[in-house]
N, C-alpha and C positions, 0 to 999 in steps of 0.2 A: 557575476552575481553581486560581489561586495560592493561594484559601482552603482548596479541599477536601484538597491533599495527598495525592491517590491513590498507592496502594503496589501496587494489581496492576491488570492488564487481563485482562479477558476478551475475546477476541479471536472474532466468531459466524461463522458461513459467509457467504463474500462472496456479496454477490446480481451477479448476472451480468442485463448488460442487451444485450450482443451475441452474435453464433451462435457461439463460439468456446467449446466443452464444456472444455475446457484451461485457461484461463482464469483461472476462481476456485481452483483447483487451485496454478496458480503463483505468485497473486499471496497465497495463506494462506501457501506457503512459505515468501515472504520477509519475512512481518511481527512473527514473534517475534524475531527474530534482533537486529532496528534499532530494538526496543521494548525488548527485554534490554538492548542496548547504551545506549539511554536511560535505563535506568537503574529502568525497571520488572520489577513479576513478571509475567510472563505464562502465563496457562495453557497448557497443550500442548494445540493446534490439533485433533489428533487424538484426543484424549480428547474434549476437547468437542464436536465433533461427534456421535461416539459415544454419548456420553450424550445430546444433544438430538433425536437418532434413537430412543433408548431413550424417551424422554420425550412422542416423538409428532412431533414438530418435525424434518421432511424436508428442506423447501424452505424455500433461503435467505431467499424473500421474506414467507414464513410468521415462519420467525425474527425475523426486522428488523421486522415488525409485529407482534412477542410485547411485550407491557410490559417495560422494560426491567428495572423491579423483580423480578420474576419469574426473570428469564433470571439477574441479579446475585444474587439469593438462594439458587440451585440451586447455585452454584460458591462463593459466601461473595467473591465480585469486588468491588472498591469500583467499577470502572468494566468499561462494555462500549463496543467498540468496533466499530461498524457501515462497511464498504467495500463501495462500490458501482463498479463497474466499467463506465464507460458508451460508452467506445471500445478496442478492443483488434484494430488492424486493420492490415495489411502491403499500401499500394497500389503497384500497378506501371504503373508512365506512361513508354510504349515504353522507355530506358535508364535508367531509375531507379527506385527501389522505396523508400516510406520508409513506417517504422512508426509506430504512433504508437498511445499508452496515454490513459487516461483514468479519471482515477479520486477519487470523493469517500467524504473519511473523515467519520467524525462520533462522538466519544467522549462518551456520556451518562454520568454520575453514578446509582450504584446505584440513588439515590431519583427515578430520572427525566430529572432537570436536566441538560440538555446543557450543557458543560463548552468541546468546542473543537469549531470544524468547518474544514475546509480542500477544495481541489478541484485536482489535481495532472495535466495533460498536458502530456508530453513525448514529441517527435515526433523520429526517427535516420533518415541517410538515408548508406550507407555508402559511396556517392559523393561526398562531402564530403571527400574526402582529396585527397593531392595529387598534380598531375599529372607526367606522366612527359617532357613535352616535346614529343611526339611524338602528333598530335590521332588518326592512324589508333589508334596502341596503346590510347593512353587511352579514343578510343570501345569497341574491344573488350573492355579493361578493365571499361568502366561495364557494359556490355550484360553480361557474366560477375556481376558482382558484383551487379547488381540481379534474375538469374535468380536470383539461389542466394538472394538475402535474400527475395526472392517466395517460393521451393519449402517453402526452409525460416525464416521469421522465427523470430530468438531474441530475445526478448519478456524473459525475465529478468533482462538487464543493465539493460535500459529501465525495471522494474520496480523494482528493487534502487533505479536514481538516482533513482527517483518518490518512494518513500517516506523514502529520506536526504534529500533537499532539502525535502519536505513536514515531516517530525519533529524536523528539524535545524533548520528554516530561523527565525531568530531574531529577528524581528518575529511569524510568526506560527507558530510550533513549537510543539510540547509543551514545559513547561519541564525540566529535570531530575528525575530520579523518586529514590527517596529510596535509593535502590541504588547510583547516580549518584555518583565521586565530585566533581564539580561539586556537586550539590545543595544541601550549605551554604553554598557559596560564593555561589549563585545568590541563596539566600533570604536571606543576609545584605545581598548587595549591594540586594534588592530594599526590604529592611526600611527602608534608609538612603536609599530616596530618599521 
């Protein structure tokens, strides 16, 4: 990764491995944003879909097994970045409800060569807060609050800290991308040791 220096990502449709059609939908949202912020270019998620539908290329799992060459040639991307979504589920055990994401990246190198891969679950359980003193309220409490996180799971926030702690996390993150202003600072300090 430290040698090739990528300056943009191609970001492809996430392949979705649980029943949850919302899903890859959510989790394309949040990954230009924390990939910008990194310091890369990112292509706009909804163009490139668009063109790899024009192209022939529907399904995500169709994509993710296109040569990576190919997929990086059509956009002029030094890298593609492949996410696989393997739990995306909101369980309810009588007064509590917890959610929980799962997700593996994998950024291949234009010419093929995979570059980084990571694998990010994180599981919210919003009865985790604190108690009121009082065990009658607090039960009512938990029983209110794991209905509503059951009816409706918000899967976004959970999302958003998957992908900050996976791109951020500094043993095994992406390093600075050249947009970054870290990046000199990163490659200098790396050159010195």
């Amino acid at each position: 990764m430290h040698e090739q220096k990528p300056r943009s990502i191609l970001v492809v449709p996430v392949n979705n491995e649980t029943i949850d059609v919302q899903a890859p939908t959510s989790v394309l949202a949040t990954l230009p944003m924390v990939l910008g912020e990194r310091g890369y270019y990112v292509f706009p998620v909804n163009t490139v879909k668009t063109l790899l539908e024009n192209e022939g290329y529907y399904e995500p799992a169709e994509i993710h097994a296109a040569p990576p060459e190919s997929l990086a040639s059509m956009f002029g991307a030094d890298t593609v970045l492949y996410v696989t979504i393997h739990e995306w589920t909101s369980q309810y055990m009588l007064i509590s409800t917890t959610t929980t994401v799962d997700f593996e990246y994998r950024l291949v190198n234009a010419d093929g060569t995979e570059l980084w891969r990571a694998r990010k679950q994180l599981s919210y359980n919003p009865n985790n807060q604190n108690s009121t003193g009082n065990p009658l309220a607090d039960l009512i409490s938990m029983a209110v609050t794991a209905a509503i996180e059951r009816a409706a799971p918000n899967y976004l926030p959970l999302t958003r800290t998957a992908n900050a702690q996976t791109f951020y996390n500094l043993q095994r993150g992406l390093p600075p991308g050249p947009y970054s202003p870290a990046y000199d600072e990163y490659y200098k300090q790396l050159n010195a040791q």
